[in-house]
C-alpha positions as CSV (number, residue, x, y, z in Angstrom):
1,X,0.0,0.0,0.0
2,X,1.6,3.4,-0.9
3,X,2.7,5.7,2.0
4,X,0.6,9.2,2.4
5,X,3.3,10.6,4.4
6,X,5.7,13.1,2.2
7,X,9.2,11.4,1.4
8,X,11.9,12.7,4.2
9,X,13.4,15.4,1.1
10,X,9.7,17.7,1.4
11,X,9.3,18.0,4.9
12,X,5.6,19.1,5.7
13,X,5.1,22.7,5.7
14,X,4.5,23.6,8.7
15,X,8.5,21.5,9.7
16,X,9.7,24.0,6.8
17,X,12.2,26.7,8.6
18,X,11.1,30.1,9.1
19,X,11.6,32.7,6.7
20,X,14.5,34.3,8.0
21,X,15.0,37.5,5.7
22,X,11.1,38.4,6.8
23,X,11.6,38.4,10.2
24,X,14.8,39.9,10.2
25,X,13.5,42.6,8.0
26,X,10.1,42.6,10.2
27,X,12.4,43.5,12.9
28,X,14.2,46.4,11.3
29,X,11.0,48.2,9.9
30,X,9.6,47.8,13.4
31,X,12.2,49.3,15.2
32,X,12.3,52.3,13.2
33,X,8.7,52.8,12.7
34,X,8.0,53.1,16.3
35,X,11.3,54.6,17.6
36,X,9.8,56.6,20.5
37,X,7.9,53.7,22.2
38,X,10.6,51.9,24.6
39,X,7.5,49.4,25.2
40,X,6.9,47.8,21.9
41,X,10.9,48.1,21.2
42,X,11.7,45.9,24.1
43,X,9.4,43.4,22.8
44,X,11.1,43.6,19.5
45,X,14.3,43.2,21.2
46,X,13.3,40.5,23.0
47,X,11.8,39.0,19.5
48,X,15.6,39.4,18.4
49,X,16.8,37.7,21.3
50,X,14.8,34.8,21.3
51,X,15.6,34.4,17.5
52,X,19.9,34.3,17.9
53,X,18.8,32.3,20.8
54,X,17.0,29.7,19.1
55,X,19.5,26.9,17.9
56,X,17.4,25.7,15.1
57,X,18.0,29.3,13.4
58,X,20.9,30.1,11.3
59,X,20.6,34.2,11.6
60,X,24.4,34.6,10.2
61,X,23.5,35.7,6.9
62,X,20.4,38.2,7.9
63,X,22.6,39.9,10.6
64,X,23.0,42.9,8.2
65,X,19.4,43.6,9.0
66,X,19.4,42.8,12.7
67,X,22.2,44.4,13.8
68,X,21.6,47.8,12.8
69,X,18.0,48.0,14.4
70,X,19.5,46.6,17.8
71,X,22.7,49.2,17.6
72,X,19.8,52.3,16.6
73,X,17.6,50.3,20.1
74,X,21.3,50.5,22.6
75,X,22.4,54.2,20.9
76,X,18.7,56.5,19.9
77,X,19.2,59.7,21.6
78,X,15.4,59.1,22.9
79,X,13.9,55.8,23.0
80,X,11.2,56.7,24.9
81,X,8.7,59.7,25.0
82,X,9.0,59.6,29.0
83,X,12.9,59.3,30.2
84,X,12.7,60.4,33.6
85,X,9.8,57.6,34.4
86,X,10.9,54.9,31.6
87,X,13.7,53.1,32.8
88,X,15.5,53.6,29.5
89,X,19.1,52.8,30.3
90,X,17.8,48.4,31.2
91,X,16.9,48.4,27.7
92,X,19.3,50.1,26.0
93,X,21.8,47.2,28.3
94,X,19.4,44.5,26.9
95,X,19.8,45.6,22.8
96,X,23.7,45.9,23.1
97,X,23.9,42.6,24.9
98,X,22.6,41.5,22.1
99,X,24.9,43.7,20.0
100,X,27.8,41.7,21.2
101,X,26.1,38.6,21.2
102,X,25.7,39.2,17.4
103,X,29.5,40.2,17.0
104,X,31.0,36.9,17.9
């Protein structure tokens, strides 16, 4: 009887790997569309972080488009709107930990 099951060389879609260049670009549009709110950029950095953390992920060839949005997140003059109540200076720590991370 004939196997319904794709051969092992066409995975099932949903197996396939994510599409790296989106996400990486997702990230960079993201950052720079919403400079001024440190809120929805440390989620994005925290996106970023989970995606160089995730070992299934080969990121080497899309750092071109990560590593510019996390250097703008560590080095913007004013990531948030409110700096004397937004504790601005964690998250800036958080996007060039990742910075570095990203440099090895």
């Amino acid at each position: 009887s004939p196997s319904l099951s794709p051969p092992l060389s066409h995975p099932p879609l949903f197996l396939h790997p994510l599409s790296h260049p989106s996400l990486s670009l997702f990230l960079q549009v993201k950052v720079y569309a919403i400079k001024h709110d440190m809120h929805s950029l440390r989620h994005l950095v925290r996106m970023c972080k989970a995606l160089l953390e995730n070992a299934s992920l080969y990121l080497e060839k899309y750092l071109h488009y990560l590593l510019p949005s996390m250097i703008t997140c560590a080095v913007t003059r004013q990531p948030c709107m409110r700096p004397e109540v937004e504790d601005q200076w964690t998250f800036r720590q958080e996007a060039a930990k990742l910075v570095a991370l990203m440099s090895r």
